[in-house]
C-alpha positions in Angstrom: 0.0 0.0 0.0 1.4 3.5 -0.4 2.0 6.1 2.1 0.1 8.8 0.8 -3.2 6.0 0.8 -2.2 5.1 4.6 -1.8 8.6 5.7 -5.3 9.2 3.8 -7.1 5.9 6.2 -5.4 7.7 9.2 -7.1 10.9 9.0 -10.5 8.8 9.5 -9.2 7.1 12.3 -10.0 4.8 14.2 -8.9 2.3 11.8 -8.6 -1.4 11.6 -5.2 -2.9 9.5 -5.2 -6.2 8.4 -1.3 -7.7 7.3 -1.0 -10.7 4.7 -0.3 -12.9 7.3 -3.7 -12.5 8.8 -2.3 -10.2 11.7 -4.9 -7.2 12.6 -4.1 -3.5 14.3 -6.4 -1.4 15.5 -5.3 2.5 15.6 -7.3 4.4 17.9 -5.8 8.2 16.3 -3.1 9.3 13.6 -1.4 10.3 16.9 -0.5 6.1 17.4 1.0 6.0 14.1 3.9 7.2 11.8 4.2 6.5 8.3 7.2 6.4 6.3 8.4 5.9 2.5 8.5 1.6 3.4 7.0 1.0 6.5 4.9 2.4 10.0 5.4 2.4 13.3 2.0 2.1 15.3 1.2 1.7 18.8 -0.8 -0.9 20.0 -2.3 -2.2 23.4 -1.5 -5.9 24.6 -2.1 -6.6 27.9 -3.0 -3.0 29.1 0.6 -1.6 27.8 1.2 0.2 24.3 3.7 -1.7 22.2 5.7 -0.3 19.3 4.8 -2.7 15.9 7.0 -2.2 12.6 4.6 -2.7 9.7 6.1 -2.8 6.0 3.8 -1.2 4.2 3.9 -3.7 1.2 2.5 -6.5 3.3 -0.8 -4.5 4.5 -3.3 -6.1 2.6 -6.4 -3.9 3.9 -7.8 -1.3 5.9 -10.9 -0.5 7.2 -12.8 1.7 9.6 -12.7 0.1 12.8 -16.0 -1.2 14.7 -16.5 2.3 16.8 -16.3 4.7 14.0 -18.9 2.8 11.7 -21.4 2.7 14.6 -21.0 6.2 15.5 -22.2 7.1 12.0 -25.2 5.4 12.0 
């Protein structure tokens, strides 16, 4: 996927990334992620603490709203 397209998702956070590998993020705000030319850094929750993930852009293989965002606009 290219920057520009993930920066784009981010602005409508929250946001649900799935990788090839069947792996799934959920970013709260564009304040839990950074996107560069290849890859992102994101924060993420496990166990009640925020974990920095590495995700090479080229192995995202979707992104969607995430479950909160498509109820609120109902």
């Amino acid at each position: 996927m290219e920057p520009d397209e993930v920066r784009t998702w981010l602005r409508r956070s929250p946001i649900r990334i799935r990788m090839n590998n069947g792996d799934m993020y959920e970013i709260a705000s564009p304040e839990f992620a950074i996107v560069g030319d290849y890859s992102m850094s994101v924060l993420v929750r496990d166990n009640g603490r925020l974990l920095n993930k590495i995700l090479a852009l080229v192995n995202i293989s979707e992104i969607t709203e995430a479950a909160e965002s498509a109820q609120q606009s109902r």
